[in-house]
TORKOL-4160 file (C-alpha; in steps of 0.2 Angstrom, whole numbers, padded with zeros to 4 digits, m for minus):
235
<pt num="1" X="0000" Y="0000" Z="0000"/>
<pt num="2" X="0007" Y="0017" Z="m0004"/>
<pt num="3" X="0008" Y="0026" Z="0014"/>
<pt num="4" X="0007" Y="0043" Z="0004"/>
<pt num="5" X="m0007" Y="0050" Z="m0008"/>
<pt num="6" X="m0007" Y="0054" Z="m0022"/>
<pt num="7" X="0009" Y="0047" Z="m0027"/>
<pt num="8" X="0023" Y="0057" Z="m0037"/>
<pt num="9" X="0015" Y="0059" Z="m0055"/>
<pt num="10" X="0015" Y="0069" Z="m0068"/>
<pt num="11" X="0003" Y="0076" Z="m0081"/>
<pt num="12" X="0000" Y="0075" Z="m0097"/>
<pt num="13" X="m0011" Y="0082" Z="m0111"/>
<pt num="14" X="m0014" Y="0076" Z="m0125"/>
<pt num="15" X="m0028" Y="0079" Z="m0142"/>
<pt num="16" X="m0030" Y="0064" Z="m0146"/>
<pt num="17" X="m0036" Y="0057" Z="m0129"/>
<pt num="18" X="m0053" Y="0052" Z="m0128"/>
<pt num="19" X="m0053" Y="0048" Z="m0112"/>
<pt num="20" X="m0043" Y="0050" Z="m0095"/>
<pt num="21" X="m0029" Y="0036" Z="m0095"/>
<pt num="22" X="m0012" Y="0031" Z="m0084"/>
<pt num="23" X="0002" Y="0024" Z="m0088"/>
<pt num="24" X="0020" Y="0021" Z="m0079"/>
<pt num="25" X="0037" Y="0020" Z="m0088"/>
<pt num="26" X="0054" Y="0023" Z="m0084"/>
<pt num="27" X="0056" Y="0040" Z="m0092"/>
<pt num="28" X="0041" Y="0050" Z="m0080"/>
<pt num="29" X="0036" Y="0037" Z="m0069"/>
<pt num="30" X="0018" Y="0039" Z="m0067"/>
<pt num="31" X="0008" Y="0048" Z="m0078"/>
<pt num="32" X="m0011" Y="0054" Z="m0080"/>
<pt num="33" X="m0016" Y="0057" Z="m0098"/>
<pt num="34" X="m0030" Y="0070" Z="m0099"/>
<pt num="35" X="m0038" Y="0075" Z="m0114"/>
<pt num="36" X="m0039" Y="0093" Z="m0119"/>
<pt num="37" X="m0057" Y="0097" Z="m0112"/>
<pt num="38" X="m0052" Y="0086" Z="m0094"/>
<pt num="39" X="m0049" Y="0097" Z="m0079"/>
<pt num="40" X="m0034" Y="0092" Z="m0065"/>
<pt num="41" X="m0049" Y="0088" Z="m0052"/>
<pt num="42" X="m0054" Y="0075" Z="m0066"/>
<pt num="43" X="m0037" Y="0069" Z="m0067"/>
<pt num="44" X="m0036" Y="0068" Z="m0048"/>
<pt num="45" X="m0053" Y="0061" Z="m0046"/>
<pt num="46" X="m0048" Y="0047" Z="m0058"/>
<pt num="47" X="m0032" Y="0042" Z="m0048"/>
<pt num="48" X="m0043" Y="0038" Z="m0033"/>
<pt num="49" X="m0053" Y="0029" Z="m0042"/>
<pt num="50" X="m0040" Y="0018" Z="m0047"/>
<pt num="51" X="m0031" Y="0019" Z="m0033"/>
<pt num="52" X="m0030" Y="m0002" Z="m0032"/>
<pt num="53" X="m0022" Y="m0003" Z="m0049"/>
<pt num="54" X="m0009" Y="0011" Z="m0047"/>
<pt num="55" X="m0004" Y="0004" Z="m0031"/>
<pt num="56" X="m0005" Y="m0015" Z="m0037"/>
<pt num="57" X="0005" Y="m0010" Z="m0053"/>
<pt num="58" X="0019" Y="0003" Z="m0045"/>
<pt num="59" X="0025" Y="m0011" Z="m0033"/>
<pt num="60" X="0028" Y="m0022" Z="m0048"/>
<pt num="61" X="0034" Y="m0010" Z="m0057"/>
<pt num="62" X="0047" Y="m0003" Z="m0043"/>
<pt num="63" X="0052" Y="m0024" Z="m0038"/>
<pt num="64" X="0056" Y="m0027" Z="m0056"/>
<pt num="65" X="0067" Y="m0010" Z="m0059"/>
<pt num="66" X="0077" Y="m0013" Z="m0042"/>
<pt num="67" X="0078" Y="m0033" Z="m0048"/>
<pt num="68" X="0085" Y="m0026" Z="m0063"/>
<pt num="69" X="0097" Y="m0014" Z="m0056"/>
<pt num="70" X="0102" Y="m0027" Z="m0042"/>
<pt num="71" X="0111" Y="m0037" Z="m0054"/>
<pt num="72" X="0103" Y="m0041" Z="m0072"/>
<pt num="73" X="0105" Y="m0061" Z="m0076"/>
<pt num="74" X="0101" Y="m0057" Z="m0097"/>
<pt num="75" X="0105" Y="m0045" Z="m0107"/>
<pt num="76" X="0095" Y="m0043" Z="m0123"/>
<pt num="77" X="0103" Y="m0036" Z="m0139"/>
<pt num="78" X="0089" Y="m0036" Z="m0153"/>
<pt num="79" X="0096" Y="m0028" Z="m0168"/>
<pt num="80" X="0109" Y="m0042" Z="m0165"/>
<pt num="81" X="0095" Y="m0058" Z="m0161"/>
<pt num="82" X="0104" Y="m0061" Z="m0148"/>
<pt num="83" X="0100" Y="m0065" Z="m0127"/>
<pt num="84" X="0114" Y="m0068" Z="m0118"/>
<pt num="85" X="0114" Y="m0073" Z="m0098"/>
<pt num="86" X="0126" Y="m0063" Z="m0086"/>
<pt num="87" X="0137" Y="m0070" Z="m0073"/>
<pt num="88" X="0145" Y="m0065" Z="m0059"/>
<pt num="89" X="0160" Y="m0073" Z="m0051"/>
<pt num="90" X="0166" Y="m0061" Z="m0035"/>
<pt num="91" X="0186" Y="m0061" Z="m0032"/>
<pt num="92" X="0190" Y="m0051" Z="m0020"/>
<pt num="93" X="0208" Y="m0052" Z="m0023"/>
<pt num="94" X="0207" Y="m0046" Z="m0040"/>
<pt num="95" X="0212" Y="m0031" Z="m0042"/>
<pt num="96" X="0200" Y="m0025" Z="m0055"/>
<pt num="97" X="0183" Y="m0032" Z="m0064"/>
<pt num="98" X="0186" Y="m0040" Z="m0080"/>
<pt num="99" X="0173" Y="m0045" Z="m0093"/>
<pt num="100" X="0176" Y="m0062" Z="m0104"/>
<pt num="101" X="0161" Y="m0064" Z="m0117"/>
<pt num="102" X="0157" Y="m0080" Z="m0123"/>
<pt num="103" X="0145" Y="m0086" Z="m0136"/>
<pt num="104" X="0127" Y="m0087" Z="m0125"/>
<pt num="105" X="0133" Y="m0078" Z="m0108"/>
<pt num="106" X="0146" Y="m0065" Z="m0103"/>
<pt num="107" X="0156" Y="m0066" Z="m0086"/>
<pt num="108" X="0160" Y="m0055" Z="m0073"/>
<pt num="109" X="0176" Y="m0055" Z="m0063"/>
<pt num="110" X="0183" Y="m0047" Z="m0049"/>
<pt num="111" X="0179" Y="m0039" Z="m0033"/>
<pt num="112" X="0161" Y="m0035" Z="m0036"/>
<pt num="113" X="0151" Y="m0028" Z="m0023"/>
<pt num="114" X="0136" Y="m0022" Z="m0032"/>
<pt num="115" X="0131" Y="m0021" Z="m0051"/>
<pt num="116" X="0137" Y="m0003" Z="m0054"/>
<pt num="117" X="0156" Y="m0008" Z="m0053"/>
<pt num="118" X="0153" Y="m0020" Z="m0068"/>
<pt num="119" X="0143" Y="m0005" Z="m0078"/>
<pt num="120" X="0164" Y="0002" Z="m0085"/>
<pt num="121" X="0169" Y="m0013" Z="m0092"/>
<pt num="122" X="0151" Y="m0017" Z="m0097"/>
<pt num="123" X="0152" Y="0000" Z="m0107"/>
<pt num="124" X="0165" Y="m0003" Z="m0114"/>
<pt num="125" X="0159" Y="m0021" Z="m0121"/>
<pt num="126" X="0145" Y="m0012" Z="m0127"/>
<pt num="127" X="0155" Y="m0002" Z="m0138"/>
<pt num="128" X="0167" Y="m0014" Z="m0146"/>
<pt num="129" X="0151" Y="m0022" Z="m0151"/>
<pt num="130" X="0142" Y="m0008" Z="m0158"/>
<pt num="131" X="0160" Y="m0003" Z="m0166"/>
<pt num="132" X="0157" Y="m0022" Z="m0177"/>
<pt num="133" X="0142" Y="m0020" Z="m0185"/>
<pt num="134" X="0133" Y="m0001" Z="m0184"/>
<pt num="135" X="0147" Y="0003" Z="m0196"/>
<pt num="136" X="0146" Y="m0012" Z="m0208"/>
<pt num="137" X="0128" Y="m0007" Z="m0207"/>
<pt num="138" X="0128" Y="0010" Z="m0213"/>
<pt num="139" X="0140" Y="0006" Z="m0228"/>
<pt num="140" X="0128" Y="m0008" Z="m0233"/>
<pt num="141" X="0111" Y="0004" Z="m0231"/>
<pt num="142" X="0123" Y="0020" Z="m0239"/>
<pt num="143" X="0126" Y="0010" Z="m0255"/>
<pt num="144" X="0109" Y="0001" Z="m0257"/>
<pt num="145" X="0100" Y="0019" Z="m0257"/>
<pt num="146" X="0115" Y="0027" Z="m0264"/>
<pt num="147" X="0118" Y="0040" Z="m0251"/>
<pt num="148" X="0138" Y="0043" Z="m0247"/>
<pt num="149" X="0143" Y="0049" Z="m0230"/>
<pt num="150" X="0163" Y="0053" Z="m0228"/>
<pt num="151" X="0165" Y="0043" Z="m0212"/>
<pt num="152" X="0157" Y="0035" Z="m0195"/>
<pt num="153" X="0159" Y="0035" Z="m0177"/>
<pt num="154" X="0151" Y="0024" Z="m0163"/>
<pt num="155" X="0149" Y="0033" Z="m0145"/>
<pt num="156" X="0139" Y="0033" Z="m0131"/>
<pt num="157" X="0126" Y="0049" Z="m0132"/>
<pt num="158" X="0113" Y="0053" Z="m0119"/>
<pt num="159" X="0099" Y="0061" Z="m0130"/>
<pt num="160" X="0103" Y="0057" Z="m0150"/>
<pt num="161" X="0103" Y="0040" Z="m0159"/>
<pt num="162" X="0113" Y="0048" Z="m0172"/>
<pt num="163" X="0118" Y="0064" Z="m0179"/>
<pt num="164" X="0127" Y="0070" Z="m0194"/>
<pt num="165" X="0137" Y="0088" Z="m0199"/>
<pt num="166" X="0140" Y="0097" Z="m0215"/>
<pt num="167" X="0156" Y="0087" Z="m0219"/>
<pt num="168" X="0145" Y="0072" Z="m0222"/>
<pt num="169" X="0153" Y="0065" Z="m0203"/>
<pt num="170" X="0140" Y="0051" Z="m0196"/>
<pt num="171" X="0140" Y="0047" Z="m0177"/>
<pt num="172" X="0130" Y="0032" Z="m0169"/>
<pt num="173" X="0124" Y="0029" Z="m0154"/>
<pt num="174" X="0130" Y="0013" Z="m0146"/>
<pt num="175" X="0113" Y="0010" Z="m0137"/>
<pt num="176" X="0106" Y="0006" Z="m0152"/>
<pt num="177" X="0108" Y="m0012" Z="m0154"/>
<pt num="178" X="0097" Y="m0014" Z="m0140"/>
<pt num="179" X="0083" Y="m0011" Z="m0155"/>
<pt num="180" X="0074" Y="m0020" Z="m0166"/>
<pt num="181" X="0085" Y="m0021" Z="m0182"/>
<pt num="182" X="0071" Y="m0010" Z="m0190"/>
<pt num="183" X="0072" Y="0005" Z="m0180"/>
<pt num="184" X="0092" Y="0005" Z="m0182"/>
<pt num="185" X="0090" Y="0006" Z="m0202"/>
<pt num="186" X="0079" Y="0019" Z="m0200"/>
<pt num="187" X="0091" Y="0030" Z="m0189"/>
<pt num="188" X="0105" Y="0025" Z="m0201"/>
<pt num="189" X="0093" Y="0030" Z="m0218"/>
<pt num="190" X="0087" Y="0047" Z="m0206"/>
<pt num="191" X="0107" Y="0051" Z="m0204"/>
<pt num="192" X="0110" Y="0048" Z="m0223"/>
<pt num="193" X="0097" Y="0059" Z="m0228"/>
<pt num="194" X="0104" Y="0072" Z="m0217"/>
<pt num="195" X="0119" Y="0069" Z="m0230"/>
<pt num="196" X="0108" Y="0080" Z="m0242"/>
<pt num="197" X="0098" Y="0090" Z="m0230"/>
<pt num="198" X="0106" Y="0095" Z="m0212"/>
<pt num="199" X="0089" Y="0101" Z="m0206"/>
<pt num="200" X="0072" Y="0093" Z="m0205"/>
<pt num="201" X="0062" Y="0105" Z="m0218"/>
<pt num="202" X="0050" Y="0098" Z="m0229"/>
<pt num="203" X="0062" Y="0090" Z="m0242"/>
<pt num="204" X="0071" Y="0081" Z="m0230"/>
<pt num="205" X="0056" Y="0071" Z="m0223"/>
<pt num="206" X="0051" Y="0068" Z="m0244"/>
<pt num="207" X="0070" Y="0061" Z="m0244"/>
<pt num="208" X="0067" Y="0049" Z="m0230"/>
<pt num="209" X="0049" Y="0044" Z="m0237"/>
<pt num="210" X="0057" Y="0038" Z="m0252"/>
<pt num="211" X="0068" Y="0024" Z="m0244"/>
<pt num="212" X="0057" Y="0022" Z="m0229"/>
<pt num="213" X="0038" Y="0023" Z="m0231"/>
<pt num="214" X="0038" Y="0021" Z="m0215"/>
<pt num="215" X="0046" Y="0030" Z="m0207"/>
<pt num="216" X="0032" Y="0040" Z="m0199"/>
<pt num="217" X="0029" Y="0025" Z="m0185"/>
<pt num="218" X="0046" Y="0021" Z="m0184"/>
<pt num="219" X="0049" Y="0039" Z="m0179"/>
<pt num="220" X="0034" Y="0036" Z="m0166"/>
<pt num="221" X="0043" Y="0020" Z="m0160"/>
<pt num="222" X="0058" Y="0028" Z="m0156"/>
<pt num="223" X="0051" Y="0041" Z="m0144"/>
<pt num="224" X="0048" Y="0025" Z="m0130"/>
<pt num="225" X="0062" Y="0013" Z="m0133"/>
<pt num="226" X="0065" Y="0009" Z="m0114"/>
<pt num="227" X="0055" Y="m0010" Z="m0114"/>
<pt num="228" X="0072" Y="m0012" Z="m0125"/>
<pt num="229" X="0085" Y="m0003" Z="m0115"/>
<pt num="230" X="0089" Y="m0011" Z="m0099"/>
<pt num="231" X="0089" Y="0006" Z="m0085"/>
<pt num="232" X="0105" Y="0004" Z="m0081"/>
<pt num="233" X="0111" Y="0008" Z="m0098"/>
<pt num="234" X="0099" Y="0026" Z="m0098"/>
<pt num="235" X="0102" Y="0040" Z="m0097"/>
């Protein structure tokens, strides 16, 4: 039972709401959605009246995010097909935590004491992976739609899947194998169109309509990507 009411929540209005709704993600916990003609004693009234689900559906939401964060037993790289179990193996005479990766699992090493002193080397895994294919990848999608770029970086950004400058310099986001291979060749056909157009004007949206019809609910997709990005890789 939550001791205090109403929890922390936020609001959130939106035209196409027909009707008062909640919802609870990682990125603002709680959330009422009110449509445009509801008032905030609506929204309030409406959080008591579900009270039983916001209380039965937090807990399990706040018992699988501190499970996650504890110490995470899988971790799930989608653009890849691949599920691989974690390991933890603590050495307290080690000097430092190393990861080895296998085929289905990788292995931590060393003095751990929670999971956040496995999150460096973990990074940095991420990253040599990303650096393997995001690259391969864009060459492939560049030629098949015959858009050049001058060269690629993978790095680890807190608000951008990708971006690209005037000299035709593409930069990836390392989080995105943790997508659905789908969303990552759209980021990669969005950054090659920004080859041609830096900015996101009319003819640059025509551009990406051409080698992605659709785009439209891939670009709706990527606003809530955190059922594919485990929390302690957000930002």
């Amino acid at each position: 039972m939550i001791e205090k009411w109403p929890p922390p929540h936020q609001v959130r209005r939106s035209r196409r709401a027909r009707n008062i709704g909640l919802s609870i993600n990682p990125k603002s916990g709680l959330e009422i959605i009110l449509p445009l003609r509801a008032s905030m004693n609506d929204a309030l009234d409406f959080l008591d009246s579900k009270r039983r689900w916001v209380e039965r559906h937090l807990k399990a939401y706040n018992d699988a995010l501190n499970q996650e964060k504890s110490f995470p037993t899988e971790v799930v790289l989608s653009a890849l097909g691949q599920t691989l179990s974690v390991r933890y193996h603590h050495i307290q005479a080690a000097e430092k935590i190393r990861l080895k990766a296998f085929d289905q699992h990788l292995v931590f090493a060393g003095p751990i004491t929670q999971f956040d002193d496995c999150l460096p080397s973990f990074n940095r895994w991420l990253r040599k992976q990303a650096k393997n294919y995001l690259p391969e990848w864009l060459a492939e999608v560049s030629k098949s739609i015959q858009l050049p770029f001058d060269r690629v970086s993978v790095r680890a950004q807190k608000t951008l899947w990708g971006s690209c400058n005037h000299k035709k310099q593409i930069s990836l986001n390392d989080r995105l194998l943790f997508l659905p291979y789908e969303l990552v060749r759209y980021v990669l056909i969005h950054e090659l169109c920004h080859t041609v157009y830096l900015s996101h004007g009319k003819r640059f949206w025509q551009l990406v309509s051409r080698f992605d019809p659709d785009f439209k609910n891939h670009e709706r997709s990527l606003r809530d990507v955190s059922h594919y990005i485990p929390s302690y890789f957000r930002p």
